[in-house]
C-alpha positions in Angstrom: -52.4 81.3 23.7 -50.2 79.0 22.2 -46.9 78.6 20.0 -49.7 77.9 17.1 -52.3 80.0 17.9 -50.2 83.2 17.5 -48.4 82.2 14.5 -48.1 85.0 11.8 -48.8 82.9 8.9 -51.0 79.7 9.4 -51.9 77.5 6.6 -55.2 77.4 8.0 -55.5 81.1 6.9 -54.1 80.2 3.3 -57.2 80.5 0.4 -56.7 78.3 -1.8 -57.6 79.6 -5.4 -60.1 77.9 -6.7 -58.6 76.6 -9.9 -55.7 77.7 -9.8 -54.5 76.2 -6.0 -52.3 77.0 -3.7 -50.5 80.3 -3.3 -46.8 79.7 -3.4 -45.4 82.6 -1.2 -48.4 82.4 1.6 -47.7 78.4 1.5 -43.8 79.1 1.9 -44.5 81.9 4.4 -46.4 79.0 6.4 -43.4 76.5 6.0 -41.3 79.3 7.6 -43.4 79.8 10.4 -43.3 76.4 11.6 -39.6 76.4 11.7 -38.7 77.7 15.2 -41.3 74.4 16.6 -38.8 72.3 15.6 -36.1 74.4 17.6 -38.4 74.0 20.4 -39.1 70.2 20.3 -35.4 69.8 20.7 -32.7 71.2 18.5 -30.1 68.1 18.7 -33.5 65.4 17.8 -35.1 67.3 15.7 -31.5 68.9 14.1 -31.8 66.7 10.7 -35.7 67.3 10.0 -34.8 71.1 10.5 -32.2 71.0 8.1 -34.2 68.9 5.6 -37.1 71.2 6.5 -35.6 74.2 5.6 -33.7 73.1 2.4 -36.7 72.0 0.9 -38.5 75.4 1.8 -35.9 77.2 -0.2 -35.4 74.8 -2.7 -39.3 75.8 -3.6 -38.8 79.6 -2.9 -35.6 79.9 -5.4 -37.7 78.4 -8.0 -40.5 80.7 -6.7 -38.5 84.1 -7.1 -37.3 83.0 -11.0 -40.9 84.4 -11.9 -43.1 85.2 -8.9 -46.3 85.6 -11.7 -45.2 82.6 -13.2 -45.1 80.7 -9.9 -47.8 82.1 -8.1 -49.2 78.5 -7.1 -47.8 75.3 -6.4 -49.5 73.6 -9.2 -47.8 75.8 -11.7 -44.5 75.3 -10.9 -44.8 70.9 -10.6 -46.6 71.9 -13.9 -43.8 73.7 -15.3 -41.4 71.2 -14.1 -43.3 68.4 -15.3 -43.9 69.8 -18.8 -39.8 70.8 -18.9 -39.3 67.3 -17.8 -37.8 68.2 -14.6 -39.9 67.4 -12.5 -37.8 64.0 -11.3 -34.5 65.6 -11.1 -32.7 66.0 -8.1 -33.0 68.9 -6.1 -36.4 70.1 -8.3 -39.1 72.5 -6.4 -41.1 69.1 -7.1 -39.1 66.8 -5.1 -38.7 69.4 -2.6 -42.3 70.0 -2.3 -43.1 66.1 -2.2 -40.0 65.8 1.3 -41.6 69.2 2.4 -44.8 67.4 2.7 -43.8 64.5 3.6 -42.0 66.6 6.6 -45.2 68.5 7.3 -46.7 64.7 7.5 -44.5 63.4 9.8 -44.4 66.6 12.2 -48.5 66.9 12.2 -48.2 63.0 13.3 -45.8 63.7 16.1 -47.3 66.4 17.5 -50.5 64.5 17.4 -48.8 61.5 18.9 -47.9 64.9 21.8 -51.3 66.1 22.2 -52.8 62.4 22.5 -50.4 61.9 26.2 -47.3 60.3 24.6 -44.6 62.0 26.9 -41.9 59.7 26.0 -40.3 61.5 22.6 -38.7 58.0 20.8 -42.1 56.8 21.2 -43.9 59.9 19.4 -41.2 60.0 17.0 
């Protein structure tokens, strides 16, 4: 077994609705999960993207908790934001979602770069 194959919540497990989309607290529960894999790639490299990581996470889950029925999907909260006009602001569950996944991109390519043989860590990065 691995790190990933014993995680408690996987986004690989997440069902998406299907027009509705993606479940906010299983999607945030997944975020969470991934956390301590940044610990273990190296807490003083990885220190920042943690940080980042995890401020975008609960940027997204104190919008989340304002109105869990409201907010039960992603799309309904950049909806919300986008028809408040929000959406652009600093520090908005929008732009913390867009670094979130832009964090999830960069960490899937690392790992990737990992998996393929890279054992020199500047070079994956």
């Amino acid at each position: 077994p691995t790190f990933f194959s014993v995680m408690s919540n996987r986004f690989s497990d997440i069902e998406l609705r299907e027009e509705e989309g993606i479940p906010t607290e299983e999607f945030l529960e997944s975020c969470y999960a991934i956390v301590p894999v940044l610990d273990k790639l190296g807490p003083t490299v990885f220190a920042p993207v943690k940080m980042d990581f995890v401020g975008n996470i609960k940027k997204i889950n104190q919008k989340f908790i304002t109105n869990k029925e409201e907010f039960d999907t992603l799309q309904k909260i950049v909806l919300h934001e986008v028809n408040a006009g929000v959406a652009q602001v600093r520090n908005s569950a929008t732009e913390a979602l867009l670094w979130l996944k832009r964090g999830l991109k960069f960490l899937k390519g690392f790992l990737t770069e990992v998996k393929n043989g890279e054992k020199n860590i500047q070079t994956a990065l």
